[in-house]
KEVOTI-506735 format. One record per residue (C-alpha): residue in one letter; x, y, z; residue number from 1. Coordinates in steps of 0.001 Angstrom, whole numbers, plus 500000, padded with zeros to 6 digits. Example, Ala and Ser with C-alpha at 12.3 -4.5 7.8 and 13.67 -1.06 7.14 Angstrom:
residues 2
A, 512300, 495500, 507800, 1
S, 513670, 498940, 507140, 2
This chain:
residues 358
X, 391552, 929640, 159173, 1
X, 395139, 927793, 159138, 2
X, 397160, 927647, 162474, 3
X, 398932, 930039, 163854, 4
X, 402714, 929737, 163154, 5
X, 405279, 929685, 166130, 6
X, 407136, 932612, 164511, 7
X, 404695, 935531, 164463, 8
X, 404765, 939436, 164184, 9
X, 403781, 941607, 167029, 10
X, 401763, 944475, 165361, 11
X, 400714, 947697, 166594, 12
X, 398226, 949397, 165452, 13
X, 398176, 953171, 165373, 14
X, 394049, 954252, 165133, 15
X, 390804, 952637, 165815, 16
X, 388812, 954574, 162794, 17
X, 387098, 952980, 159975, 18
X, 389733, 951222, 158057, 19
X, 391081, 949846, 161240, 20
X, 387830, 948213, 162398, 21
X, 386627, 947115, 158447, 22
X, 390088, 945715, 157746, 23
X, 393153, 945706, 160023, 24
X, 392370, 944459, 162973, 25
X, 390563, 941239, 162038, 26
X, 393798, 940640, 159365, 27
X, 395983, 941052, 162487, 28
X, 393890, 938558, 164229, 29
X, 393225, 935884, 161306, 30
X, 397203, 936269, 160197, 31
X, 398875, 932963, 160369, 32
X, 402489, 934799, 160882, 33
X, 401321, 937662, 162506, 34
X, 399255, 938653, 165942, 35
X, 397242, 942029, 167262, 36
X, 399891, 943163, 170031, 37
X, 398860, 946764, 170522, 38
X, 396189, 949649, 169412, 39
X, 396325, 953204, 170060, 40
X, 394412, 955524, 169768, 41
X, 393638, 959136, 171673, 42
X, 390176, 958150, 171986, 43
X, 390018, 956332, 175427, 44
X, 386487, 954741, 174916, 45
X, 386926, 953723, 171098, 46
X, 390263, 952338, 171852, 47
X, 389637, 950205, 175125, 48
X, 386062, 948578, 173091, 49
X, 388030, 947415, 170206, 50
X, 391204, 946441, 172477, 51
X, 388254, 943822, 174277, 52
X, 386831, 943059, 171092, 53
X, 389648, 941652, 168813, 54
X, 391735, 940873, 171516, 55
X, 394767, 942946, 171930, 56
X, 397180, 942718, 174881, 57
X, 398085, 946193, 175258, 58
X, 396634, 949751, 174498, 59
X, 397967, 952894, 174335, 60
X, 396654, 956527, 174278, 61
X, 400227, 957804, 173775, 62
X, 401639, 956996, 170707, 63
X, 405307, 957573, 171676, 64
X, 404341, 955136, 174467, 65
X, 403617, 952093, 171956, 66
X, 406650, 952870, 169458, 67
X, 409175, 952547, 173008, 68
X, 406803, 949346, 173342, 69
X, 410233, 946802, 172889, 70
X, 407719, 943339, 172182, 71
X, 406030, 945745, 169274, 72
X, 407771, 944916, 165660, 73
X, 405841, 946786, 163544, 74
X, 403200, 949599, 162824, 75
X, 400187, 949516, 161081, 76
X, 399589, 952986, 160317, 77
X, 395464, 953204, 160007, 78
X, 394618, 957125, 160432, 79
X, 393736, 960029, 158338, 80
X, 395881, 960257, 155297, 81
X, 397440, 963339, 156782, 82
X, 399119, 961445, 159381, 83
X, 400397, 959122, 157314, 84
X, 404191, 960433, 156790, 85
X, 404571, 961607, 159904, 86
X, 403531, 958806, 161806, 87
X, 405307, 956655, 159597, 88
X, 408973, 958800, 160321, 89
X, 408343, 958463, 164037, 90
X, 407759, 954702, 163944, 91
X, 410714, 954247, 161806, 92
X, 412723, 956349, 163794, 93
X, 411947, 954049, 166753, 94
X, 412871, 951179, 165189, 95
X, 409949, 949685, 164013, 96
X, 408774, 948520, 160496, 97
X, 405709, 950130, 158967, 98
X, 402763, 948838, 156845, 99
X, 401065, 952083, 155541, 100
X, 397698, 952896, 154821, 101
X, 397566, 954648, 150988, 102
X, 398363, 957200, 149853, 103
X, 401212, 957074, 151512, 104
X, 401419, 961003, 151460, 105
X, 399696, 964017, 150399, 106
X, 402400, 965664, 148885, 107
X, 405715, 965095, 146747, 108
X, 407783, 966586, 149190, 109
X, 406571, 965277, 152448, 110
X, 406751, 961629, 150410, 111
X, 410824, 962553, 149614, 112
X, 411163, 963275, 152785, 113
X, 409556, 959624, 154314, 114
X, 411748, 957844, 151684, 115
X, 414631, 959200, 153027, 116
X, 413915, 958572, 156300, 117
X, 412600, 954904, 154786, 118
X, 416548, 954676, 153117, 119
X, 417674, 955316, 156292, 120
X, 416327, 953385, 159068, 121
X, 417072, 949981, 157437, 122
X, 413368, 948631, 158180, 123
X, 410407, 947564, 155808, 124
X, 408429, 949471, 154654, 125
X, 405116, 948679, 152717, 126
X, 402350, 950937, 151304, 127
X, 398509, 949459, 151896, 128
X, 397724, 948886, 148222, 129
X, 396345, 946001, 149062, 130
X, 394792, 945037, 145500, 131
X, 398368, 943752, 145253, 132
X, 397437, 940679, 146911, 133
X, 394252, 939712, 144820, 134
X, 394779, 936355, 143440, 135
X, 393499, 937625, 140171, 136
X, 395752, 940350, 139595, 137
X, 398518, 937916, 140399, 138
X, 397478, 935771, 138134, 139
X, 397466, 938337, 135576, 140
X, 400877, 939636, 136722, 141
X, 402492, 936128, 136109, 142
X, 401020, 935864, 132787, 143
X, 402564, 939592, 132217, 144
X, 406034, 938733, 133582, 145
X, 406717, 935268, 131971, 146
X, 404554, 934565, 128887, 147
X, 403106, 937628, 127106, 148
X, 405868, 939040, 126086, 149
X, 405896, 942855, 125215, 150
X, 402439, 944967, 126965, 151
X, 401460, 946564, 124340, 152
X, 397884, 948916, 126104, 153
X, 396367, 948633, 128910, 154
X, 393042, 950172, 130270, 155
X, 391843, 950203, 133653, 156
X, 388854, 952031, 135352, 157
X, 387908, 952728, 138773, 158
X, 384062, 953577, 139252, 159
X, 382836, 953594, 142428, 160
X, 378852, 953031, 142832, 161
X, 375968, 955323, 144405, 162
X, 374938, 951641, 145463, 163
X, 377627, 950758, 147338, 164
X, 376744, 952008, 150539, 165
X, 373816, 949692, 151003, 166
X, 376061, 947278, 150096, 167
X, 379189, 948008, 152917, 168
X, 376350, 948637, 155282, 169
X, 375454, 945176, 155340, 170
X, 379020, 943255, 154458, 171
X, 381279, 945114, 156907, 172
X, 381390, 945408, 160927, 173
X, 379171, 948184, 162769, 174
X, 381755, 950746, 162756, 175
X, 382362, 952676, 166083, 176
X, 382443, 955946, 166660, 177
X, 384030, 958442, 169006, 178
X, 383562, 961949, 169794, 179
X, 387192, 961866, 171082, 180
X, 388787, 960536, 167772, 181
X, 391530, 962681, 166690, 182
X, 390602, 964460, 163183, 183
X, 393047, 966286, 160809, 184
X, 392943, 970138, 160698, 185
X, 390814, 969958, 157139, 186
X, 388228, 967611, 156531, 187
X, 389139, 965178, 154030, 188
X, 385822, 965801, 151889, 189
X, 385802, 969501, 152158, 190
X, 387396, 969398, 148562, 191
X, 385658, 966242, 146571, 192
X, 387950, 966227, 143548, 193
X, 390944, 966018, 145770, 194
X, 389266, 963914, 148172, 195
X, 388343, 960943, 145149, 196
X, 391676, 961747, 143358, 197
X, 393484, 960863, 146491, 198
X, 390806, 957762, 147955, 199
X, 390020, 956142, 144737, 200
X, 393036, 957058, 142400, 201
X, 395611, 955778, 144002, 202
X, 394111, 952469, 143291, 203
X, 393230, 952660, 139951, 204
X, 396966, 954248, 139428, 205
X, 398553, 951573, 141546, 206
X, 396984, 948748, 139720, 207
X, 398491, 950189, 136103, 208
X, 401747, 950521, 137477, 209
X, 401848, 946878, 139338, 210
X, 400788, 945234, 135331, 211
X, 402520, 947995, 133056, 212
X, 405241, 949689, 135154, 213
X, 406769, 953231, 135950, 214
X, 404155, 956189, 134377, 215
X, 406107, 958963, 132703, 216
X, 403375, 961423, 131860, 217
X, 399624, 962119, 132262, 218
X, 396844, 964209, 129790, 219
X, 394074, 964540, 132122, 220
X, 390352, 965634, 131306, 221
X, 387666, 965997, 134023, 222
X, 383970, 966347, 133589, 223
X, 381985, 967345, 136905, 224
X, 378114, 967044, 135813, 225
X, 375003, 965609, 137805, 226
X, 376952, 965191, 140952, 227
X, 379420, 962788, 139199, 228
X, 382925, 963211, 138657, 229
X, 384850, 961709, 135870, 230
X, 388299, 961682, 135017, 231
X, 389754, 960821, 132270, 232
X, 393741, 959757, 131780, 233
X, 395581, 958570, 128896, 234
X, 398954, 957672, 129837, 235
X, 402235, 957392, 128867, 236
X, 404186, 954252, 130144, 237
X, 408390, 953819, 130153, 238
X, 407719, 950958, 128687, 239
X, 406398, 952723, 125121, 240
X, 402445, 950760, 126112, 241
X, 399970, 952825, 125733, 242
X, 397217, 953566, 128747, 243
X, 393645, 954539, 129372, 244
X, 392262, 955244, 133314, 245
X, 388435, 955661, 133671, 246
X, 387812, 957150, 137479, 247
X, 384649, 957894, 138117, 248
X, 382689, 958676, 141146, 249
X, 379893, 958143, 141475, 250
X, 378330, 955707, 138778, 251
X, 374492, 955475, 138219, 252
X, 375111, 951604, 138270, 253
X, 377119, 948478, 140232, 254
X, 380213, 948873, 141093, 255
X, 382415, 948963, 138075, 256
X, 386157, 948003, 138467, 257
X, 388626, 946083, 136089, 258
X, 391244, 946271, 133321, 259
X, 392011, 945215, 130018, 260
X, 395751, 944483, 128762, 261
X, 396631, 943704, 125257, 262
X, 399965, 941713, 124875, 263
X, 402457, 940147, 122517, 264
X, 401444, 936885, 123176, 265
X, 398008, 937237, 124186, 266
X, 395009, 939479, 126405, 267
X, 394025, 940005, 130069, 268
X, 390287, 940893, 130630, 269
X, 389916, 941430, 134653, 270
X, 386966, 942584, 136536, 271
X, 387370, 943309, 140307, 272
X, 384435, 943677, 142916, 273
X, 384220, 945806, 145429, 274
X, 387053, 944784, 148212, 275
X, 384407, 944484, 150775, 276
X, 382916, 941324, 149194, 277
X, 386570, 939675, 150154, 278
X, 386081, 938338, 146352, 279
X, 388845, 937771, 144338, 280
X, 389083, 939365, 140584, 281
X, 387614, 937381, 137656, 282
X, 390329, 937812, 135402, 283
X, 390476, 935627, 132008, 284
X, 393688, 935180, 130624, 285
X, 393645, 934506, 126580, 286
X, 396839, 932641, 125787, 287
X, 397745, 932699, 122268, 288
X, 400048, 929630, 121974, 289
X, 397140, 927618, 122848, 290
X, 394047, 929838, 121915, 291
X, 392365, 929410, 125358, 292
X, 391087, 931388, 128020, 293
X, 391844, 930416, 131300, 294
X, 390686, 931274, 134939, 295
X, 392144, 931075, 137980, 296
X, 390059, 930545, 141058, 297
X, 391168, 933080, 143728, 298
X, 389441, 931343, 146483, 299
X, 390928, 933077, 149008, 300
X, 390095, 936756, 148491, 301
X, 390800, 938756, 152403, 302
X, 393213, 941017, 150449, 303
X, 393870, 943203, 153848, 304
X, 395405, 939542, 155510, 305
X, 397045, 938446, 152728, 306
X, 398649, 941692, 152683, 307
X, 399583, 942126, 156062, 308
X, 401186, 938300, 155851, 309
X, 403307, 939366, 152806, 310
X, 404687, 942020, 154704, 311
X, 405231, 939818, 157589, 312
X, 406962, 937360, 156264, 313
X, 409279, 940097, 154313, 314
X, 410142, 941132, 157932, 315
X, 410518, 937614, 159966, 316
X, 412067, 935586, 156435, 317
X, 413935, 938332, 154465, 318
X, 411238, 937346, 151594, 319
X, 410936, 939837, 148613, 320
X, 408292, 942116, 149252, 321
X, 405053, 941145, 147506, 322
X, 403552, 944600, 148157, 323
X, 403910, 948145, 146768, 324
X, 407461, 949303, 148625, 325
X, 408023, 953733, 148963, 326
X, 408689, 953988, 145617, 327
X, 405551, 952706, 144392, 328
X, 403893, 955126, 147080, 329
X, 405555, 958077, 145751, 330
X, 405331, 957552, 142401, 331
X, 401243, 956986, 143123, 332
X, 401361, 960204, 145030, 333
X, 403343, 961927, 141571, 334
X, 401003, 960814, 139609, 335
X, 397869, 961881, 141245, 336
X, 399335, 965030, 141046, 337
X, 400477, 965188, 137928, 338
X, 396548, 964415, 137123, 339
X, 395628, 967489, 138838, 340
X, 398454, 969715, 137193, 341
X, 397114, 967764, 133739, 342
X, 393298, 969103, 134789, 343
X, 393893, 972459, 135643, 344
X, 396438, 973364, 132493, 345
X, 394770, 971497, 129896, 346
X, 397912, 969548, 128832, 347
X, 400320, 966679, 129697, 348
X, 402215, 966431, 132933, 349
X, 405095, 964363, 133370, 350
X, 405377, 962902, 136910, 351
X, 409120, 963945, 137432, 352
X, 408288, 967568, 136975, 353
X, 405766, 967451, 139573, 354
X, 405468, 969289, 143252, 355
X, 402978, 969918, 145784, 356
X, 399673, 968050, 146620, 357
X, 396663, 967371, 144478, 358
């Protein structure tokens, strides 16, 4: 890994679940620009292990008690989804900045309510879409922003894999458990179809707004059949492009992620692995002017460290922000609504008419 810089972010991050051990805590740790200051978490026994394991100088059961923390500049925010806006107001409120699990929210309002309080604490503020920082998709982004020319469709699909659990088993860190761990009121799963909308959607939605831009409306169908669930979206794009989303959980095959984009001045075929196999997106890029396909490499493919070293240097440089920003996070959140609202009436949503969770 390269050197640590002299100039470094002191993160702190708020749970020791799943996500935190899989993801956050070794990007804190491998960071070039950034270090793993703090953890907290209300379990005492999961907490202290993974504060020995990856290092951290300082632990907290008291959440309050790391945000007055003054050598702690930002939050990672790694719990249940249902935390995420109010944990996110509280660490803004104390001053610090805030890297977000997604969703960002689970409803409209509570999302208006954490860009406002975003707007007004003058700190960054990034959402965890961290397919963002996939070499491939930035690739592809580049292509979209300086030489296609107009987007004419795009189609995307997000299928996750009965197979993959075998799969995570083996790739990812024994994750730790703790009878202590603070859980949200409702189980997460207790409800599937919101549960995949809100887990897996955001994604797939993310990833058609970061090539094709702002979604206006949705026309949703769902077919639940055989213990798979499978949504279909076309979509309407400010733009005028036309778009197709394929979500579907859980496929009788691999893993099955990618995206196809049809431009002015050429195509974008893309096909993106599962995020655990830290493997960057294949993604051929068909330039008309020259009538070849090219490739690029993507060698580095820790998505979760790139991303939390975009956001770093946003806060220590005053770079642009590379990631998704609250505006991104809310319109994500509208949208996956707006799929729901598309479901259950049988017709098209548009985002800005939409309220509530999914």
């Amino acid at each position: 890994m390269p050197a640590k810089q002299e100039k470094r972010l002191r993160v702190g991050v708020l749970g020791a679940g799943q996500i935190a051990q899989a993801a956050h805590f070794e990007s804190c740790t491998k960071a070039a620009n950034a270090d793993l200051f703090a953890i907290c978490d209300v379990a005492d026994d999961l907490r202290e292990r993974m504060a020995i394991t990856h290092g951290a100088e300082k632990s907290y059961n008291d959440y309050d008690k790391m945000l007055a923390d003054p050598d702690i500049d930002a939050v990672i925010i790694a719990t249940a989804d249902a935390f995420h806006v109010p944990a996110s107001i509280r660490a803004l409120e104390a001053g610090k900045h805030v890297l977000c699990e997604k969703p960002v929210g689970l409803t409209v309002e509570e999302c208006h309510d954490l860009k406002a309080a975003v707007e007004a604490s003058g700190k960054v503020f990034q959402v965890g879409h961290m397919k963002r920082f996939d070499a491939g998709l930035q690739a592809a982004k580049r292509f979209i922003s300086d030489e296609m020319g107009a987007l004419i469709a795009l189609k995307a699909w997000y299928c996750d894999s009965t197979h993959r659990y075998p799969m995570t088993d083996a790739v990812q860190p024994l994750i730790v458990a703790s009878a202590n761990a603070r859980k949200p009121s409702i189980n997460p799963k207790a409800d599937l179809r919101r549960y995949y909308v809100l887990a897996h959607g955001c994604h797939l939605i993310d990833t058609a707004r970061y090539f094709a831009g702002d979604i206006v409306s949705v026309d949703a169908r769902l077919s639940e059949r055989a213990g798979i669930w499978c949504w279909f979206v076309d979509v309407e794009f400010a733009s005028g492009a036309l778009g197709h989303l394929d979500l579907t959980v859980q496929v009788r095959m691999d893993w099955h992620e990618g995206f196809q984009i049809y431009g002015e001045n050429g195509s974008i075929l893309g096909r993106t692995f599962n995020p655990w196999y830290y493997k960057s997106s294949e993604v051929d890029i068909f330039r008309e002017a020259d009538g070849a396909t090219h490739r690029v490499l993507g060698a580095d493919g820790h998505f979760y460290r790139r991303q939390l070293e975009g956001f770093a240097r946003t806060v220590l440089d005053g770079t642009p922000m590379e990631g998704a920003d609250i505006d991104d996070g809310l319109a994500s959140v509208q949208a996956m609504v707006a799929i729901a609202r598309s479901v259950e009436s049988g017709k098209a949503v548009a985002l800005a008419e939409t309220s509530g969770g999914v």
